[in-house]
GUZAVO-695897 format. One record per residue (C-alpha): residue number from 1; z, y, x. Coordinates in Angstrom, 1 decimal, decimal comma. Each point is the difference from the previous one (the first is absolute). Layout:
BEGIN
seq/c3/c2/c1
NUM/Z/Y/X
...
This chain:
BEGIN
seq/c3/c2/c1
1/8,7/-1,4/32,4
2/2,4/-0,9/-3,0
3/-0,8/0,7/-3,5
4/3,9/2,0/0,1
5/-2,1/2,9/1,3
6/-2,3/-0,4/-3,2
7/2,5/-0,1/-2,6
8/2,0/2,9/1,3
9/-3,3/2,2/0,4
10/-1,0/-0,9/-3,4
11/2,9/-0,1/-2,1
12/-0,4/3,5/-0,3
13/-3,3/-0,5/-1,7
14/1,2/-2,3/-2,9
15/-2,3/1,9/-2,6
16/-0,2/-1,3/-3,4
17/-3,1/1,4/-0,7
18/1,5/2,9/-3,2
19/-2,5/1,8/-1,8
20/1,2/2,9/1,3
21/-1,3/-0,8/4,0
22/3,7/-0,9/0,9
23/-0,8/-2,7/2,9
24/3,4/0,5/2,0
25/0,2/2,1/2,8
26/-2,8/-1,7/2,4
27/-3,4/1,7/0,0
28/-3,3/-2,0/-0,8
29/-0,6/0,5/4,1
30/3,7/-1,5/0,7
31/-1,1/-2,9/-2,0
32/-3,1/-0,3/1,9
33/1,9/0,2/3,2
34/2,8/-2,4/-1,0
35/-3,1/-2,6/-1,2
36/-0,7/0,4/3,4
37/3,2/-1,3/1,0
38/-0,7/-2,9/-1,8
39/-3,2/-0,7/1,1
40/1,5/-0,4/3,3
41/2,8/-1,9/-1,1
42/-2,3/-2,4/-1,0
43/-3,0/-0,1/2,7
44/3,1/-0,6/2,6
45/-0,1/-4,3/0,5
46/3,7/0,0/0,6
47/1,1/1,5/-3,0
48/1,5/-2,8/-1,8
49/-0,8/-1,5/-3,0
50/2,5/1,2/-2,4
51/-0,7/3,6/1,6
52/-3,5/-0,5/-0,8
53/0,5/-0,4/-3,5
54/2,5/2,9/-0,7
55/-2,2/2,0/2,1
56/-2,9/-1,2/-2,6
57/1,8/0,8/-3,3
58/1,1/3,7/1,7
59/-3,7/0,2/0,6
60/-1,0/-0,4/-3,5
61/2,9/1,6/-1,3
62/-1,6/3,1/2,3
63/-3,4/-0,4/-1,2
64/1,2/-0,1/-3,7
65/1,5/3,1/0,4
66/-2,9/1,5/2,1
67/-2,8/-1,1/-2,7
68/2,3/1,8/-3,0
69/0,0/3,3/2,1
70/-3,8/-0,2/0,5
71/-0,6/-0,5/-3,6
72/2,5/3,1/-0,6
73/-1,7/2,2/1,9
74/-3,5/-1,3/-1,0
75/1,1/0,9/-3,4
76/0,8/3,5/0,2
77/-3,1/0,2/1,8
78/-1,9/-0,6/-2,9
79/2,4/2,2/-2,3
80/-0,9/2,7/2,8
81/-3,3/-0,6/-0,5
82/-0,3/-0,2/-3,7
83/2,5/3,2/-0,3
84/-2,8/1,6/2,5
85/-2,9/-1,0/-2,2
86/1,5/1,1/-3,5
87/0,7/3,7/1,6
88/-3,2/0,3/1,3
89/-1,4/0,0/-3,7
């Protein structure tokens, strides 16, 4: 497996991580699935070196992006919750 597939399945998915929950196209579960790709990019024992480590930085790139929509959603989570609380009163 190359790490071609990787880059065209995630390019999509650039995400800069706006305020307003603009993350690119990809959802959080396409990001998942394309760490996933690079997981197995990187268990494989031919993949060669230089593969490896673009595979790597994609990874991180990945899990950047999927750690800023967590903590997105976690957030208005917590707005829910505090809007729910104040209309209760």
């Amino acid at each position: 497996m190359s790490t071609d597939g990787i880059n065209e399945n995630t390019a999509a998915q650039g995400g800069n991580g706006e305020e307003d929950g603009s993350f690119g196209s990809g959802t959080l579960e396409e990001t998942f699935a394309s760490l996933e790709e690079v997981l197995a990019v990187l268990e494989d024992p031919s993949t060669p070196l230089e593969a490896s480590f673009e595979a790597y930085q994609k990874g991180m790139q990945l899990l950047k992006e999927c750690e800023k929509r967590i903590d997105l959603v976690e957030k208005k989570v917590i707005l829910l919750g505090e809007e729910g609380e104040s209309g209760d009163l």
